[in-house]
C-alpha positions in Angstrom: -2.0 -5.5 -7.7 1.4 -6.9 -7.3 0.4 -10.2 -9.9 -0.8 -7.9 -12.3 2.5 -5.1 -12.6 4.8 -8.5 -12.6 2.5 -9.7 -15.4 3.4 -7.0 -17.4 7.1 -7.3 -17.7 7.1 -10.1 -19.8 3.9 -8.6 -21.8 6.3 -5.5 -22.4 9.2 -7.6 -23.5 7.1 -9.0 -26.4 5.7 -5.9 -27.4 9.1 -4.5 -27.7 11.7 -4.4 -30.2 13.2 -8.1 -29.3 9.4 -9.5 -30.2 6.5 -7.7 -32.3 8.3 -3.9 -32.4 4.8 -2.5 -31.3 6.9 0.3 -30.1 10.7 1.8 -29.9 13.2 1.4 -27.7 12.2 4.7 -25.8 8.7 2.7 -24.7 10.3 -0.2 -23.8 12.8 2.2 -21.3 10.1 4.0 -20.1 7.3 0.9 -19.3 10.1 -0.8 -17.8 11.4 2.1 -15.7 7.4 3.2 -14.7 6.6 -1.0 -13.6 9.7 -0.7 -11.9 8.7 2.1 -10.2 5.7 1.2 -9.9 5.8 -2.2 -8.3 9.0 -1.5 -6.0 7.0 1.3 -4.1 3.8 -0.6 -4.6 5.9 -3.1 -2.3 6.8 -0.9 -0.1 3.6 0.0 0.8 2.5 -3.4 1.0 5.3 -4.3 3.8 4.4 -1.1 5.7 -0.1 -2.1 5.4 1.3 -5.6 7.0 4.1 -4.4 9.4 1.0 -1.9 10.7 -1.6 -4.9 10.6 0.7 -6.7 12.6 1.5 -4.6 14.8 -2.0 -4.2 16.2 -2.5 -7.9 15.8 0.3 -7.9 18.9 -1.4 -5.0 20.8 -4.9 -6.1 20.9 -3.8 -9.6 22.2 -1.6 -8.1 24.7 -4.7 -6.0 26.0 -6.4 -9.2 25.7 -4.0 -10.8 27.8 -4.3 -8.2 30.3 -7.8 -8.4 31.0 -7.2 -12.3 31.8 -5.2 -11.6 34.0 
């Protein structure tokens, strides 16, 4: 998910105004603003999915542990 919304910046860029002009410079404002959106919160979920996977990583090998013991 995160390859493809960093993909697109450069794919709005040369649909822009600067490029091709496929659309105005209210389009390029708002795809920008929504992949930024977009991708940052994306990320966010991303670091709290691996913080959580993580985290019971750590508890299942310290019940692990326990049992060895």
């Amino acid at each position: 998910m995160h390859l493809v919304l960093w993909t697109l910046y450069p794919i709005v860029w040369i649909l822009s105004p600067e490029c091709f002009n496929a659309f105005g410079q209210g389009g390029e404002t708002m795809s920008y603003t929504l992949l930024d959106i977009a991708s940052k919160i994306g990320f966010g979920f991303l670091s709290l999915n691996t913080l959580r996977n993580l985290e019971q990583a750590g508890e299942s090998v310290n019940e692990s542990e326990a049992l060895y013991k």
